[in-house]
N, C-alpha and C positions, 0 to 999 in steps of 0.2 A: 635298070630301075629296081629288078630285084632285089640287090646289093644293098642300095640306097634305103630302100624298104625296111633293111634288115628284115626280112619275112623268116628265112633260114633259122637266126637269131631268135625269134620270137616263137618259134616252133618249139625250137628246145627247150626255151626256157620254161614252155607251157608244160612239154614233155616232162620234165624233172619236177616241177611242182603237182603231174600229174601223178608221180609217184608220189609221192608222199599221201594223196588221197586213197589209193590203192592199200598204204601199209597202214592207214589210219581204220579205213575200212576189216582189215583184216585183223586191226587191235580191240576194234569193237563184235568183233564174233568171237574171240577168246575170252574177250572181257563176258561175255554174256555164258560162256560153254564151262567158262569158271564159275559162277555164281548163277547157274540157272535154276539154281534149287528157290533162290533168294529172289530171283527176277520173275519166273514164272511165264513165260508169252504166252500167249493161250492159239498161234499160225504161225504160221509161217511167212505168210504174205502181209499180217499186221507187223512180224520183227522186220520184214522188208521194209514197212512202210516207215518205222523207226530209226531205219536207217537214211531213208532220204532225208525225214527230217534232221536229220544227225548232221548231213552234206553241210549244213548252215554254220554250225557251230565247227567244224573239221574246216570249213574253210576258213573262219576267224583264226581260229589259233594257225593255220599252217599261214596265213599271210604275217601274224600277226611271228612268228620262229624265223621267216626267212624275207623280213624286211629290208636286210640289209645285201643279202644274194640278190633278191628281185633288182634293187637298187643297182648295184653292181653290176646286175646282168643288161640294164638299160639306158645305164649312162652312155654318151655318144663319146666314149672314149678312145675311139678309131681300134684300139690292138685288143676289144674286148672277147675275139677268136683267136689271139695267140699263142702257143701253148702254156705257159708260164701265166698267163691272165686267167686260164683255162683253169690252170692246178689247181692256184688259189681258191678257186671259186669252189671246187669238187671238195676241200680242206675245210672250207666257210660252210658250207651245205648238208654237211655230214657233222660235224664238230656240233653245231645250232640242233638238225634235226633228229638226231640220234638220241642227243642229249634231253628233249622236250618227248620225242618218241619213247624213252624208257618209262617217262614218268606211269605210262599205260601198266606197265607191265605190273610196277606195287600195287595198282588196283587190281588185279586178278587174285591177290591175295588179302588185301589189307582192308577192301571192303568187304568183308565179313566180319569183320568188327567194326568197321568207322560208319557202313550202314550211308555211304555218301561217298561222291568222289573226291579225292584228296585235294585240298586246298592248300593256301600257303601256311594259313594259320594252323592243321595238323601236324606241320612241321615241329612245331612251340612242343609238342610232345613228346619228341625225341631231344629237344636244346639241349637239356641238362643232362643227358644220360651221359656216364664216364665211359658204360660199355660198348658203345656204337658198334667200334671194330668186331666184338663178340657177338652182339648180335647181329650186326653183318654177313659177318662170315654164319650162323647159326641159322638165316636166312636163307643164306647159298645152297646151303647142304639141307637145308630139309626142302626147301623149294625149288631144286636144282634144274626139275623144268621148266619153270620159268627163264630162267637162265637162257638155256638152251635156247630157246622160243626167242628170246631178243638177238644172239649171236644170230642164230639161223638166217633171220629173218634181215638182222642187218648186214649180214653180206650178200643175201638177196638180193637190198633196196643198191647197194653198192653195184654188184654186179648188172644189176638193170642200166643204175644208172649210167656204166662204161657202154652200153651197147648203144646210148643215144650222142652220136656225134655228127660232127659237120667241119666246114676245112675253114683253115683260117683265111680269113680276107679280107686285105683295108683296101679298105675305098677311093676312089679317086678323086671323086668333086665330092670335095668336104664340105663345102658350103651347104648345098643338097641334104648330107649325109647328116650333117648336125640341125640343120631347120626340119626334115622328116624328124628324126631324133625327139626331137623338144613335140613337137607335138603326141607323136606315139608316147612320150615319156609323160606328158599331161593326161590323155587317153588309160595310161596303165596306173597314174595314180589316183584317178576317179572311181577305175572299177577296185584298187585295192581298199580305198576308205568305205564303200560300199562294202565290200566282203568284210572289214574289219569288224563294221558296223552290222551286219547281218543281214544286208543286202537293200539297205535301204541308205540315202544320204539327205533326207528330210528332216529339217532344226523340230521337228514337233515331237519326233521319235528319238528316243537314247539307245543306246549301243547296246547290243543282246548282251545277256550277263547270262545265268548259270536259272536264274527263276523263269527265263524263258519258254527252258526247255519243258517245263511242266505244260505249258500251253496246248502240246500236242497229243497227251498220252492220255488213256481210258484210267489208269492205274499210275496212282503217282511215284510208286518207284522207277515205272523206265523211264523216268527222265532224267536215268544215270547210263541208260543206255543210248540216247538221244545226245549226251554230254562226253565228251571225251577230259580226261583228266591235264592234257596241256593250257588246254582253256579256261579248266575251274581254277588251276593255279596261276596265270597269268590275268583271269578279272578279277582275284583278289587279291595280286601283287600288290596293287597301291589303294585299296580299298579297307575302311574304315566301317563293317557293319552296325558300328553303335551311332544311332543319329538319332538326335531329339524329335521324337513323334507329336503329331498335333492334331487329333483327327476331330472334327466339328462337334460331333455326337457326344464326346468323351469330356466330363469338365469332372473336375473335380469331387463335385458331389458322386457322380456315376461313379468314378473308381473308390470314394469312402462309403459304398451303398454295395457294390456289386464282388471290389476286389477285398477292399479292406484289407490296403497294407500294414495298420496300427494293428497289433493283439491285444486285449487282453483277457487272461481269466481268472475267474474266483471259481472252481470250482473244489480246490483242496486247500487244506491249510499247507503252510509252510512248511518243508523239509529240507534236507539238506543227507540225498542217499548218494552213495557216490554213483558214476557212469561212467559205465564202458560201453562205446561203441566199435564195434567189429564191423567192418568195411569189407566184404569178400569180394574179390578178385575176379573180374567175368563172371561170377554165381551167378546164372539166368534161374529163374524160377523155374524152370523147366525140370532141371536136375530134381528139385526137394520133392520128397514123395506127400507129405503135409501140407502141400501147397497147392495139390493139383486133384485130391480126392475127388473133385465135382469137374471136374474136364473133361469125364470120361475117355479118357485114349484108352485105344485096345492098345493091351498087352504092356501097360505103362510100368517101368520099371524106376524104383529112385535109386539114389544112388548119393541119398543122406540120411544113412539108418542114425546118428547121433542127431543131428538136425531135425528129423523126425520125430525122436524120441524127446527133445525137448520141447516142439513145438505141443506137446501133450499140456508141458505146464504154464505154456506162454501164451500171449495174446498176438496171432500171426494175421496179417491181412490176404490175403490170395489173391488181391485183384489190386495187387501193386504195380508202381512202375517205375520207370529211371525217369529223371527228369534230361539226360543226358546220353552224349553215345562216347564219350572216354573217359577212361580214368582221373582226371584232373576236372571232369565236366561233374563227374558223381563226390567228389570232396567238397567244390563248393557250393550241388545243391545238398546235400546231407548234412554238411556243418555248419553254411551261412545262409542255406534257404535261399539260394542264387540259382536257380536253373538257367539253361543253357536254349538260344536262338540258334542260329547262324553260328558263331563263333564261341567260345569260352569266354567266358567274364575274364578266368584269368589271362588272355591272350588278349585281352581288348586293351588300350590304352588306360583303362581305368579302375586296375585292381590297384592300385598304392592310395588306399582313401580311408577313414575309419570306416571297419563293416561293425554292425551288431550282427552277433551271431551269439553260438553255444558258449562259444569263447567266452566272449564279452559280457554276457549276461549271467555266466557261472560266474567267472572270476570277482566280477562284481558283488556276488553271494559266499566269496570268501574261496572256492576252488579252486585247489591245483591242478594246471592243465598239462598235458601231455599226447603227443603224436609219436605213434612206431610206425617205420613202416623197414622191411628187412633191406631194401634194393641200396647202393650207391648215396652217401644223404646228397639231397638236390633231387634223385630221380623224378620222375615226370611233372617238376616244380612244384612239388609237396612241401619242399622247405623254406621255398621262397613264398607261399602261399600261407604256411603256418606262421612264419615272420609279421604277415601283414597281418592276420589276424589274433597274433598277440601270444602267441602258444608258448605257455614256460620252456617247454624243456622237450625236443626233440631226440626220440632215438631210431639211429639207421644204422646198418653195416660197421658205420665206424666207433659207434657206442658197444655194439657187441662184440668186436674187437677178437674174431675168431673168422677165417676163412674157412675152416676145418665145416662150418657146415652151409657155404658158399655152393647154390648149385650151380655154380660155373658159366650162368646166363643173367639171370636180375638179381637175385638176391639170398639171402639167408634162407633155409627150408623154412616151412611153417610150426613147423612143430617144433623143434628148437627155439625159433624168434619167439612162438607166445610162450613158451615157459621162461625165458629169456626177461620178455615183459610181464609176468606172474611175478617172478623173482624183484623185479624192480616196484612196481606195484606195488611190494610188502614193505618198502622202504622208505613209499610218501606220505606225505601227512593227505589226511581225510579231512572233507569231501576232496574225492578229486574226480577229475573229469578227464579218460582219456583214449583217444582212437587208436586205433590198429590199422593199418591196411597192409594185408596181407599179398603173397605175391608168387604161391607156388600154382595155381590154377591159373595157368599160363603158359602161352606156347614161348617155348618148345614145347610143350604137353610131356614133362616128364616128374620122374619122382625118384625117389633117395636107394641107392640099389640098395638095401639094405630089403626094400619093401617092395621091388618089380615084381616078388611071386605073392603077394598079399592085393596090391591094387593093378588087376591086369587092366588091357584097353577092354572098354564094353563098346558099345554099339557105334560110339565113334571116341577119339582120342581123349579126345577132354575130360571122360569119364573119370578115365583112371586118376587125373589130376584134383579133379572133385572129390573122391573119395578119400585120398591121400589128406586133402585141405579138413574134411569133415573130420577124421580120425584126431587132426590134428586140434582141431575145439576140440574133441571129447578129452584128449590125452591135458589141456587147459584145464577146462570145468573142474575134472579131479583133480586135480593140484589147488584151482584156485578155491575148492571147495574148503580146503584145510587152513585157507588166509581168516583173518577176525575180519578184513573188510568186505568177504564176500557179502553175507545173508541181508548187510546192507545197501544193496549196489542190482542197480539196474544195466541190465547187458541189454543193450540195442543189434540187433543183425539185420546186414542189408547188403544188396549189391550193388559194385559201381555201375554195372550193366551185362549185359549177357554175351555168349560167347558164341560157339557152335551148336548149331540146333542138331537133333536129331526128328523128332516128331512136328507131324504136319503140321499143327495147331499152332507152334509156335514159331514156322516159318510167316505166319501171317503179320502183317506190317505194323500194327500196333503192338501183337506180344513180341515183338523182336525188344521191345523196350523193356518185358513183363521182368520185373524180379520178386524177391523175397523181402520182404519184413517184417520180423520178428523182436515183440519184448517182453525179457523175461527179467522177476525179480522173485526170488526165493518168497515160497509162503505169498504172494500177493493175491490182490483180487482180479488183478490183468491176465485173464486165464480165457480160452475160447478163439475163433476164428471168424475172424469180420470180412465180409465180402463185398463190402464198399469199395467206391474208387480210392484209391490211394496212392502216394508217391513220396520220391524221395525230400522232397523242401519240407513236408509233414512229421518230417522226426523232429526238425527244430523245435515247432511249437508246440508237439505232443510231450516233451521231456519235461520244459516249462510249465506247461498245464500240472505234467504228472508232480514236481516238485514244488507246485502252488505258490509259484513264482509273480511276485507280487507288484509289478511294474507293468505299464505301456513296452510293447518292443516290435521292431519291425518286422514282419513274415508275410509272406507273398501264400505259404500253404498254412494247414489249419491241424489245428488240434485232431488226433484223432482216436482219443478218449473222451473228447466234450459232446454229452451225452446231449447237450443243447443243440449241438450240430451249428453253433453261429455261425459257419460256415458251411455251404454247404458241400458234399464230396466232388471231386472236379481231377484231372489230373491236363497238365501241359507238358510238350516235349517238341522236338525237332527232328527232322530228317537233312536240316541244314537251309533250305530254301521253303520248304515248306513247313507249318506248323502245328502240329493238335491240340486240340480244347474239347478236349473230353470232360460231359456232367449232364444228368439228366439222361434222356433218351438218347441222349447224338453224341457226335463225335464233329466238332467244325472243323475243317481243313480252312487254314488260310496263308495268305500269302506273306503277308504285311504289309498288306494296303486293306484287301478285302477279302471275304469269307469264294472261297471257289469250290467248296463241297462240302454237303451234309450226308451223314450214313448213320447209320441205324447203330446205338449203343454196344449192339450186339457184331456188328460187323466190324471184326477187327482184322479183316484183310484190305479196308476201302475199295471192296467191289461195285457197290449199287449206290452211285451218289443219287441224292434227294432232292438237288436243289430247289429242281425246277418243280418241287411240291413244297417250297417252302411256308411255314407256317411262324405263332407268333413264338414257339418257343427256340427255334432254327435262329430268330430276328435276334432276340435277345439273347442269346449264346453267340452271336456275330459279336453284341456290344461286347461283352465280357472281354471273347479273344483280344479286341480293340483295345478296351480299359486295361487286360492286362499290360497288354505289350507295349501299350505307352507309359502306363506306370514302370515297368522295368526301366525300359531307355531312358525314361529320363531321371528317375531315380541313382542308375548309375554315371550317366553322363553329367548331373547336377550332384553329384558326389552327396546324394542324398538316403545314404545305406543304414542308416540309426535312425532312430525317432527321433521326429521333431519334438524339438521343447517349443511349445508355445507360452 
């Protein structure tokens, strides 16, 4: 009867998928002992308790890697203990789970920039690069234990798995053997759609996704330690996060009252100066010593004495922020006022639409437009993104047309590309309009041997790379000081997002967002340091303002020279599943459905949520989140990115 039972069979099979919990368990304590500075647990017995809730989500994705082993392990295929039925099985099981199992290991590194577990859409950020192999291999060698850490560990899961066997044996009454069969085989696929499902099979409930995991935590970033990374990238294998929002509350008037995605302003007469925006590379506000005078950190050191020195003539905000956590998420909100949910606009189904943007509304005003950027042209879809938004004349790697200052990982040094683009500069017709994004403040975290004994490492790697980048605008500004187009020209500085912290202040979960922006125009009256909320989608309409740009145009952020404030200061961003709507006294956490926490303006760790003292300004910074986020989605899903003519 045992035989018949297959009991034997079903032991194993339990055995082998119980390994896999064991190596999933032990991916989620590295993942945390790499990024504990960023995770923060405050016990021992609470990360214990993150782990159980974690079992949920570790069992979705392992049933969800070895559907077709379980399958295979329960069919009543009589010779399913063979040897040769056996191999296969051990080839299918390893091949699938090794393969889904690595994915853990790029988060021990790569969340510390992505600030979220890797999805399929963070893929779109590597599509275009030519260097993959280089920085693969540049990966290997600076992150080499990591490496280590997945061999090790997967000849472990190997090795374990050889110690669990049983003998082979068919059955004799088949009949028996295949009617037990089909029922255990119904039995085994009820409890897998439950585990798929996360532990429920009721039509009223949908299958856990990745926003789940937020349900459980006091502090909304462990609920990247609750999440394992095979599961954030298989629920968003075939998922579509742009979907047309409709929330009751929210009608039209509320989002032409609250959000106000038409601009306009009269507050200057018409010009026509040129603009250059400078796009820095990881630059976290953290670095610029000008930006952080009122933070008080002991012992604060910057590590942008050029940067500092011009924010003297500039008008810098300090209490900025990224609308985004990558590279390609900070080009479309700083150029098209497009910030970033859940996924990048560019990676959504519906970037090929007309955008209004700086593009659109210069060129319109007669300026010639241009993008530099040093890496690969294509890299991190800069060129296929400046396409859509209509940019004359793109220069990359191939327009500079020298390898000789190639730093052997992304792209051109900085200090060569901007006088590269100085030079070229000198040679377009005015107005012209055009960005930079730079690309040596970047790991590898290196610089040009020419200058290893001028920018050493400071307090952590990145330093040295910051200074090398700041050196490299100063070595710019002189040069572009001696062009005729300078004294008329507005320089924009900002970063795509930040990089490595070093100071506490800015490991807390909102300044992980915190950057720098700064504008300067020779002789102007835009002079001084504003401490409002600010952010990246706020350069669009602040240049427009500044150029007294005479038209209706779409922006989701606000002037941030309109001394009328028709707007008021506000900043939005994502950690991916969860959202912030920052303005006024609070800070909304929400989901995208409903608001799940209020904290105090000042609390930019989301320690002490408020909810349950909600009051009426709490109520209405819910609607806002709401009018925003349905104004987005459907604005871009309704290919509605320009102003409406009425």
């Amino acid at each position: 009867m045992k035989k018949l039972l297959r009991i034997d069979e079903y032991k194993v099979l339990l055995m082998r998928i119980g390994l896999a919990y064991l190596f999933y368990a032990i991916a989620r304590l590295l993942f945390y002992f790499y990024n504990d500075d960023l995770l923060q647990v405050s016990s021992f017995s609470y990360f214990l308790k993150l782990c159980y809730y974690g079992l949920t989500f570790d069992t979705s994705a392992i049933l969800y890697v070895n559907l077709l082993f379980i399958l295979l392990s329960i069919l009543p295929l009589v010779k399913n203990t063979s040897r040769g039925f056996q191999k296969g099985l051990f080839y299918l099981y390893f091949i699938t789970n090794l393969l889904a199992y690595s994915t853990n290991f790029i988060d021990f590194i790569y969340y510390k920039y992505s600030l979220a577990r890797t999805t399929l859409a963070a893929m779109n950020v590597v599509e275009n690069e030519k260097n993959k192999t280089i920085l693969f291999l540049s990966f290997i060698v600076d992150y080499w234990h990591v490496f280590v850490l997945f061999f090790v560990l997967a000849f472990l899961w190997v090795f374990l798995y050889k110690k669990i066997r049983f003998k082979a044996d068919i059955p004799q009454n088949k009949v028996a053997y295949f009617g037990l069969s089909s029922v255990a085989f119904f039995v085994f696929g009820l409890v897998i759609v439950a585990g798929i499902r996360g532990g429920d099979l009721s039509k009223s409930t949908r299958p856990i996704n990745l926003l789940d995991a937020s349900r459980h935590v006091k502090n909304i970033v462990h609920a990247d330690i609750v999440l394992n990374t095979p599961f954030a990238i298989i629920r968003t294998f075939f998922s579509n996060n742009f979907k047309k929002v409709e929330f009751p509350e929210v009608t039209e008037k509320v989002i032409a009252e609250k959000i106000q995605p038409i601009k306009f302003y009269n507050n200057n007469p018409e010009s026509k100066p040129n603009v250059v925006l400078i796009i820095l590379e990881s630059y976290g506000r953290e670095y610029c010593g000008a930006f952080n005078k009122d933070m008080n950190i002991k012992n604060y050191k910057s590590h942008t004495p050029f940067i500092d020195s011009l924010a003297q003539h500039s008008l810098i905000f300090s209490n900025a922020y990224a609308n985004g956590r990558q590279s390609i998420h900070g080009m479309s909100s700083i150029i098209a006022g497009i910030p970033t949910y859940k996924d990048a606009f560019t990676s959504s189904p519906y970037p090929k639409q007309k955008i209004e943007s700086l593009v659109s509304t210069l060129e319109s005003k007669g300026y010639t437009t241009s993008f530099f950027h040093g890496a690969a042209n294509g890299s991190m879809g800069f060129l296929g993104f400046s396409n859509i938004l209509g940019i004359d004349n793109y220069y990359g790697r191939t327009e500079y047309n020298s390898d000789e200052d190639f730093d052997g990982f992304w792209g051109i040094w900085d200090e060569p590309f901007l006088q590269f683009m100085k030079k070229t500069l000198d040679k377009q017709k005015t107005p012209f309009f055009s960005t930079v994004f730079t690309v040596s403040s970047h790991e590898p975290y290196i610089v040009p041997n020419k200058y290893k004994d001028k920018f050493k490492e400071g307090d952590i790697i990145m330093h040295k790379c910051v200074e090398y980048t700041d050196y490299a605008l100063k070595r710019f500004f002189e040069e572009a000081k001696k062009s005729p187009w300078y004294e008329d020209t507005i320089f924009v500085m900002v970063a795509d997002h930040g990089n490595q912290v070093f100071y506490n202040e800015y490991y807390q979960t909102l300044n992980r967002f915190a950057v720098p922006i700064l504008f300067f125009k020779p002789n102007s009256e835009y002079v001084g340091v504003n401490k409002d909320l600010a952010q990246q989608i706020d350069i669009y309409p602040t240049i427009l303002d500044m150029i007294g740009y005479d038209k209706p145009f779409r922006s989701w952020g606000r002037s941030l020279v309109d001394k009328k404030q028709q707007t008021k200061p506000f900043v939005v961003n994502s950690l991916g599943n969860i959202h912030h709507y920052s303005k006024g006294n609070y800070t909304c956490v929400f989901d995208g459905k409903n608001a799940i926490g209020f904290y105090d303006i000042k609390d930019k760790a989301l320690e002490h949520n408020l909810i349950k003292n909600r009051n009426a300004e709490m109520d209405n910074l819910e609607l806002e989140s709401k009018a925003f986020y349905q104004d987005y989605m459907n604005r871009v899903i309704d290919k509605k990115l320009t102003t409406e003519v009425k």
